[in-house]
C-alpha positions in Angstrom: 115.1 -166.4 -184.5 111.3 -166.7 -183.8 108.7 -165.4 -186.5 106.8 -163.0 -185.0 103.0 -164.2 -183.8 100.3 -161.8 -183.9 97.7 -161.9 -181.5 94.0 -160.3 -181.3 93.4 -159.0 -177.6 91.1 -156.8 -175.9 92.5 -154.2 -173.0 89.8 -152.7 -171.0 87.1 -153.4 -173.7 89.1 -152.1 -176.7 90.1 -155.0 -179.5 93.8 -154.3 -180.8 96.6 -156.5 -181.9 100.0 -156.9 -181.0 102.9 -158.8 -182.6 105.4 -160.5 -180.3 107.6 -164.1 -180.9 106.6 -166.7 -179.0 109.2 -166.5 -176.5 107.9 -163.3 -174.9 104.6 -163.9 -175.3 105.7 -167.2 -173.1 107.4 -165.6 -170.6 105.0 -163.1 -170.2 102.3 -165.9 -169.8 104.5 -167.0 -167.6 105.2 -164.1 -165.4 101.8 -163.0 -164.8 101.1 -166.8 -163.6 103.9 -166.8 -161.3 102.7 -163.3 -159.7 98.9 -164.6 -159.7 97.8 -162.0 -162.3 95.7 -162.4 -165.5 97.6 -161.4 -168.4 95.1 -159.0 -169.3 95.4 -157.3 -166.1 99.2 -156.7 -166.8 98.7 -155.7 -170.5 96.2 -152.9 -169.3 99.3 -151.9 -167.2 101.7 -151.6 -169.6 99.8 -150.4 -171.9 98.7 -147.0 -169.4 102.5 -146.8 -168.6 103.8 -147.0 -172.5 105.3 -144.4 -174.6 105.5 -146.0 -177.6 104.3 -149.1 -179.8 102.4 -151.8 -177.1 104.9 -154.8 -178.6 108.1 -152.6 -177.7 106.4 -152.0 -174.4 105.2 -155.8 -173.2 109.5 -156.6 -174.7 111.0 -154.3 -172.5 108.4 -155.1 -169.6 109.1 -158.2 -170.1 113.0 -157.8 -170.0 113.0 -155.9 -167.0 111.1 -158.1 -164.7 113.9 -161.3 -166.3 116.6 -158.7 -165.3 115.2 -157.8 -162.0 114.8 -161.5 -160.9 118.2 -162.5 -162.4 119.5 -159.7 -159.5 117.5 -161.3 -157.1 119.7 -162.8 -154.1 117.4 -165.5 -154.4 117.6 -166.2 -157.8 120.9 -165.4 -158.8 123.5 -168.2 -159.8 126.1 -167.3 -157.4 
């Protein structure tokens, strides 16, 4: 498993911290780019639409847009 990177950030002006592994904060990276977004436009998002911590909330946000496109017709192995 990944250690855990922490990264400084700022969502609409406020400074705060979040702790993800690599991976996701890759394939977040890598999400945003592929639907022509800044990241810090999507974190704002997820963080107005969160219940709890912000690095539970950009994980599951994460895993849900993987999960959606894996049931893509277009994207699906089969």
């Amino acid at each position: 498993m990944s250690r855990v990177k922490k990264i400084s950030i700022s969502i609409r002006g406020h400074r705060t911290s979040v702790s993800l592994e690599p991976e996701f904060w890759a394939a977040l990276r890598d999400l945003c780019a592929r639907d022509g977004r800044p990241v810090t436009e999507v974190l704002a998002e997820i963080d107005d639409a969160r219940d709890g911590n912000l690095s539970s909330a950009i994980r599951l946000w994460v895993l849900e847009r993987l999960r959606a496109d894996a049931h893509r017709p277009d994207t699906a192995d089969n």
